[in-house]
C-alpha positions as a printed Julia matrix, in Angstrom:
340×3 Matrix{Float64}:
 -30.81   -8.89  11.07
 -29.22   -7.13   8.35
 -25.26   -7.91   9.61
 -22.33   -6.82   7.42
 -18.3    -8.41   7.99
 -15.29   -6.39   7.06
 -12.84   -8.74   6.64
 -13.04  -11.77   4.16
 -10.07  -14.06   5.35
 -11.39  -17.61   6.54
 -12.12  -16.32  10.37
 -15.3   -13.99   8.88
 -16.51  -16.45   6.14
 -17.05  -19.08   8.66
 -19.01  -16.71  10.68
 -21.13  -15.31   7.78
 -21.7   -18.7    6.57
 -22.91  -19.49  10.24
 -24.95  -15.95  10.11
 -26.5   -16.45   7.14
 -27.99  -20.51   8.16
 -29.5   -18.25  10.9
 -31.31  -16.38   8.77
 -29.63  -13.13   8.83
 -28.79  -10.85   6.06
 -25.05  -10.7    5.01
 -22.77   -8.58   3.68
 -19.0    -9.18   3.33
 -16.49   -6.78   2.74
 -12.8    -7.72   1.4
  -9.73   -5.6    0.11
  -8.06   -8.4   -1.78
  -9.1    -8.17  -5.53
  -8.49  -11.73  -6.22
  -9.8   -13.69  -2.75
 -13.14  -10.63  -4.02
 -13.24  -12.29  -7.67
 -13.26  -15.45  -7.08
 -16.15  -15.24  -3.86
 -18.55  -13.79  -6.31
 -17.81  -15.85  -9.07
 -17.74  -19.11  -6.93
 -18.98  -18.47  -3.75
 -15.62  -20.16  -1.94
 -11.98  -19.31  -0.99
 -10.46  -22.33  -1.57
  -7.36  -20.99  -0.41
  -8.84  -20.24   3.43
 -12.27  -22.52   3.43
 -11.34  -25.88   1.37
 -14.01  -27.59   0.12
 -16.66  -25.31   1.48
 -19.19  -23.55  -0.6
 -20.86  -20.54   1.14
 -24.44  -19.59   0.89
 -25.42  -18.0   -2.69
 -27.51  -15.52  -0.18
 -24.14  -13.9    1.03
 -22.68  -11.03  -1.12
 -19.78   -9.56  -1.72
 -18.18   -6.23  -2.29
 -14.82   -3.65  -1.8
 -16.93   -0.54  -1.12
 -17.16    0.74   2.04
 -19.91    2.82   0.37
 -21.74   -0.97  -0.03
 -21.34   -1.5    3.78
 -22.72    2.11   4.85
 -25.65    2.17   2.21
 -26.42   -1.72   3.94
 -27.33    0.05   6.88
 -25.8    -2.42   9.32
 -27.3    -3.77  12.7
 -23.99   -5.72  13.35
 -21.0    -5.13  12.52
 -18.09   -7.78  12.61
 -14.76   -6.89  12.96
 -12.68   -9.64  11.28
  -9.18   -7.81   9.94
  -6.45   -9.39  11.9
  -5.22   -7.48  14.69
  -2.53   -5.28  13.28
  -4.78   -4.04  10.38
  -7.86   -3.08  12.16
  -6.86   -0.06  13.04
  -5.15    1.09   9.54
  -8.61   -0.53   8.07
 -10.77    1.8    9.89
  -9.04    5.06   8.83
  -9.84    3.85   5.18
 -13.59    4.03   5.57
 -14.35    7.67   3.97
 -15.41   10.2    6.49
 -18.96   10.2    5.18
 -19.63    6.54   5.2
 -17.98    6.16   8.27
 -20.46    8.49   9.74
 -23.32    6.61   8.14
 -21.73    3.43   9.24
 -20.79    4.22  12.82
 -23.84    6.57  13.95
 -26.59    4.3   12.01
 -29.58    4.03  14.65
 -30.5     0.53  13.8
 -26.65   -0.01  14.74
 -26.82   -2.68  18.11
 -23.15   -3.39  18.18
 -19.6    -3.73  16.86
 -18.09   -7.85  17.43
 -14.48   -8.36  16.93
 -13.34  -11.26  16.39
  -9.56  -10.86  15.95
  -7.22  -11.5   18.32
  -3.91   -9.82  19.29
  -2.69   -6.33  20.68
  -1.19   -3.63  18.63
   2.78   -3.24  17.94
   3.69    0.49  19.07
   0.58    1.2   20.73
   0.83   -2.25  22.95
  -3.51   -1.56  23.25
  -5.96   -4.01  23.31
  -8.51   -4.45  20.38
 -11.0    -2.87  22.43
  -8.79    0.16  22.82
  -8.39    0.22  19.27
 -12.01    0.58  19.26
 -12.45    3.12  21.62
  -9.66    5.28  20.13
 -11.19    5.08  16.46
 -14.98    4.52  16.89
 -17.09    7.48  18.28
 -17.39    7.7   21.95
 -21.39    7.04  21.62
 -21.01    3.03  20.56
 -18.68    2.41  22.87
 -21.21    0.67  25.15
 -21.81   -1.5   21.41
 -18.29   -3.06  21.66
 -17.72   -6.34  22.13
 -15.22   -9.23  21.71
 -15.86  -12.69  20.29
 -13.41  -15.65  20.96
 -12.77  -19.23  22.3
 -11.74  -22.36  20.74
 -13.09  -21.95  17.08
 -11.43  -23.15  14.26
 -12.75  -21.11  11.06
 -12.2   -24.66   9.2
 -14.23  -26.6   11.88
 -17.09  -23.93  12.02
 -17.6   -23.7    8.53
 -18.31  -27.26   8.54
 -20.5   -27.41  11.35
 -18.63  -29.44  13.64
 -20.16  -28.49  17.58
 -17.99  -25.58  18.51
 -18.65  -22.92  21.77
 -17.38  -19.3   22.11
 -17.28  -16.52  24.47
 -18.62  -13.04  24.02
 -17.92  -10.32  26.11
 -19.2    -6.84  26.41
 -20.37   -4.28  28.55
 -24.16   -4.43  28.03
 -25.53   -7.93  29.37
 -28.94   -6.91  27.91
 -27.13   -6.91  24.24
 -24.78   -9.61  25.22
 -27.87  -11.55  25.55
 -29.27  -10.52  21.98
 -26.11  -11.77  20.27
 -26.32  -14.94  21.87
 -29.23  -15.59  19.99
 -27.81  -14.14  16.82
 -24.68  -16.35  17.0
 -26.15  -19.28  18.17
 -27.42  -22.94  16.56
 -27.6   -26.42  16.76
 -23.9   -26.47  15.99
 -22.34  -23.0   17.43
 -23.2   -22.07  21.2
 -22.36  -18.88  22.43
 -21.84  -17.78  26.38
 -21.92  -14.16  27.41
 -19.12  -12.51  30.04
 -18.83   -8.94  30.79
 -15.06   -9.36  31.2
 -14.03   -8.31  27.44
 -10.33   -7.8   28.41
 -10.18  -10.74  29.83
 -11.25  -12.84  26.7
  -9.24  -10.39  25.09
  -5.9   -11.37  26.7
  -6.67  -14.92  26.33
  -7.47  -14.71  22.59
  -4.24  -12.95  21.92
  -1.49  -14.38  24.78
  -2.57  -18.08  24.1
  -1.38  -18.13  20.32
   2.34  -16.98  21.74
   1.88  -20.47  23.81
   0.35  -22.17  20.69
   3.95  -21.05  18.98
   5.44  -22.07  21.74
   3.95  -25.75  21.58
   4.73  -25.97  18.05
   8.6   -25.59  18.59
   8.26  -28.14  21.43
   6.44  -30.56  18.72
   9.11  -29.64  16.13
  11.99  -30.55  18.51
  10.68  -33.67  19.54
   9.56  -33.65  22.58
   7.07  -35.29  24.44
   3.91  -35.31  26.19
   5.5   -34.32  29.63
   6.83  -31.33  27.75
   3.57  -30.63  26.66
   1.41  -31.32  29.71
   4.09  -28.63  31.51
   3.65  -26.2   28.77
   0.04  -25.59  28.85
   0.03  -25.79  32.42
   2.58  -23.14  32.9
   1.32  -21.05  29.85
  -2.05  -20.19  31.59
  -0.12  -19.13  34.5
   1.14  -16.78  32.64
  -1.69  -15.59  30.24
  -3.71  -15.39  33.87
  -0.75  -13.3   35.73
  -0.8   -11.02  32.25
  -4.23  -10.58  32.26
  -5.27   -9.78  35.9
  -2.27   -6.95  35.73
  -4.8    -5.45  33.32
  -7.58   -5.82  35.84
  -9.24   -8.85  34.26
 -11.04  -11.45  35.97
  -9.18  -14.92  37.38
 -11.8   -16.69  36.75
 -12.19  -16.21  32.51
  -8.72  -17.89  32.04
 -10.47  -21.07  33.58
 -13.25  -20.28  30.59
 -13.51  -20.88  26.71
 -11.03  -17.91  25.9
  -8.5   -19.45  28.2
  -7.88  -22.25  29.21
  -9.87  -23.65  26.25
  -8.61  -21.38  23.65
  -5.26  -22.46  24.94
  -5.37  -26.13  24.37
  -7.71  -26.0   21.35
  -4.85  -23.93  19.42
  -1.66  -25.72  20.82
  -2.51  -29.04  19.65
  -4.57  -28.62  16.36
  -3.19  -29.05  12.91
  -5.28  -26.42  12.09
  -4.0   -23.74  14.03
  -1.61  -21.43  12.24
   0.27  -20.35  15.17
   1.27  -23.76  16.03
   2.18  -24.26  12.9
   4.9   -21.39  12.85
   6.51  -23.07  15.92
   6.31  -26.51  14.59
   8.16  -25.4   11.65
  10.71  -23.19  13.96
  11.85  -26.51  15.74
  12.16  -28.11  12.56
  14.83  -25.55  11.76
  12.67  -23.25   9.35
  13.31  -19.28   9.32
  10.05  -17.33  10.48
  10.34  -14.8    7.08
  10.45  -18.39   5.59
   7.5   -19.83   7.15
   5.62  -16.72   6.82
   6.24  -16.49   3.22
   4.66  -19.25   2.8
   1.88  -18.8    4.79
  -1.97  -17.6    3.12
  -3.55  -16.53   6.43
  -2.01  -14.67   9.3
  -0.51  -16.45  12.28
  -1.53  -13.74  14.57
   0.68  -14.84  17.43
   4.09  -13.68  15.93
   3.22  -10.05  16.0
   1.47  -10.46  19.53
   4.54  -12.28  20.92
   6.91   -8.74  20.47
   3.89   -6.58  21.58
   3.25   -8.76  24.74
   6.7    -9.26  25.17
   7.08   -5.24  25.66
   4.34   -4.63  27.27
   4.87   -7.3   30.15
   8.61   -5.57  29.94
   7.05   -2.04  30.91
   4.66   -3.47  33.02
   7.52   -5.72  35.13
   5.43   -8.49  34.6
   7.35  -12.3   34.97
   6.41  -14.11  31.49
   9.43  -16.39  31.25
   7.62  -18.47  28.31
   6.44  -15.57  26.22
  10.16  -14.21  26.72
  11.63  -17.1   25.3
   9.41  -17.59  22.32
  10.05  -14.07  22.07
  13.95  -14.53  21.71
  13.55  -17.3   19.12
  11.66  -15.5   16.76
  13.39  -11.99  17.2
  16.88  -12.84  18.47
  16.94  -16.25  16.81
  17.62  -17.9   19.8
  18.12  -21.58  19.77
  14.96  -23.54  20.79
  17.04  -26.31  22.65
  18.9   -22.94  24.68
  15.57  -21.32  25.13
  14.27  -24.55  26.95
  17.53  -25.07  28.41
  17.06  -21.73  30.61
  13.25  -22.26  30.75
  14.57  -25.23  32.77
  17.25  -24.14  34.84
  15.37  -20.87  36.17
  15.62  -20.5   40.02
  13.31  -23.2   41.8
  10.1   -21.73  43.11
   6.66  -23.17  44.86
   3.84  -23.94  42.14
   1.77  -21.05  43.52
């Protein structure tokens, strides 16, 4: 298939790396003039992919006229949350037209995760408010416990995606999938949605409990009680109990919390070692998705009167600059409750 990715940060190289060992055509679109330059001169991003040289077969370009003369049969959505939106509104009426109404168009995979400041919608949302009304059946939503770093290397990873169309959810398994990267299908896409975006709040979360020492106990307690509340979050918003047990859950969750790799972690590690966040995120390449998500969760479980003591608290360090010892202090010494 002839598949284009807008969006060259290290998320959508690992996937068109992955796309193109399966034999499809790719196509990758990028705003940044010098991550652009040096992927067509070099094939790499050393700065997002180290050591990893991507398939001379993949090309390059910051034309949106490329991606709608490349008449794409999938398009991946790989902007991080907060930009796909703006990102969309650049594509030229014309092209966007061309793009978005192409026949040989099957479907639209995001691959972000997160939900909008102001708005407080979903990336599906997104979709639905900025794509035309006729591909919204072609929507779907890729996540699960994938490290760009670890797929781009080819170490055994399995996702999630979800849609609304078995028949194509089915089809993309196909694409997506090899002797390295297995794909399942669910029809609940807010579901994987939710857990793609509330789990890096608790990866920030573990980081600060890394970062001020504590132990294993600590840990064990904060997963547990994170997907308590990514699962109370999500089935307000009518998704399903059961995909929090799943790969954008549960397995999302742990996969991000205790990496080295993950970003979001990261930021909270740093936090409980005493850092600033507009320090840390200074010095950051990629985007830790989880700091924006944390306000616009942290709202939206606010207007919703949802009971998301965690996400509040990681909340107030970042945006009250709370103390992390206080913050688990009153985690702590909340009013005593049964389990369940």
């Amino acid at each position: 298939m002839k598949i284009s990715v807008i969006g060259g940060g290290g998320w959508g190289l690992a996937l068109a790396k992955l796309l193109a060992e399966n034999k499809h055509e790719l196509l990758v679109w990028e705003f940044n003039p010098g991550f652009l330059s040096t992927l067509k001169t070099t094939h790499s991003s050393p700065a997002l992919l180290k050591g990893i040289t991507l398939p001379t077969d993949i090309s390059f370009t910051d034309s949106f006229a490329d991606i709608a003369a490349w008449d794409s049969e999938i398009v991946v959505l790989s902007t991080p949350s907060q930009f796909i939106r703006a990102t969309l509104r650049r594509i030229p009426a014309t092209q966007a037209e061309h793009i978005w109404q192409n026949p040989k168009l099957k479907a639209v995979v995001n691959v972000a995760k997160g939900i909008e400041e102001q708005s407080l919608k979903t990336i599906d949302q997104i979709l639905f408010d900025e794509l035309p009304p006729a591909i919204h059946g072609k929507i779907c939503a890729l996540s699960g416990p994938s490290h760009a770093e670890e797929v781009a290397r080819g170490i055994p990873t399995t996702v999630v995606i979800a849609g609304s169309d078995e028949e194509l959810l089915i089809q993309l398994q196909d694409v997506f999938s090899n002797q390295y990267f297995r794909a399942y299908r669910s029809m609940d896409i807010i579901g994987v949605e939710i857990g793609g975006a509330v789990k890096n709040i608790i990866a920030i979360a573990a980081g600060i409990v890394s970062g001020l020492g504590y132990g294993d106990n600590t840990m064990g307690a904060l997963l547990t009680r994170g997907i308590v509340e990514i699962s109370r979050f999500g089935q307000e918003m009518n998704a399903l109990p059961e995909t929090f047990l799943g790969l954008s859950g549960i397995g999302d969750l742990i996969t991000t919390a205790i990496s080295p790799n993950s970003r979001n972690r990261h930021v909270g590690l740093e936090i409980g070692k005493g850092r600033s966040l507009a320090d840390i995120q200074a010095s950051m390449q990629m985007v830790a998705e989880g700091v924006a998500t944390t306000r616009s969760v942290y709202q939206l479980s606010q207007k919703l009167g949802i009971d998301m003591p965690i996400v509040r608290e990681v909340y107030k360090i970042l945006y009250e600059a709370k103390d992390p010892h206080s913050a688990m202090r009153d985690l702590m010494l909340r009013e005593l409750k049964a389990e369940f």
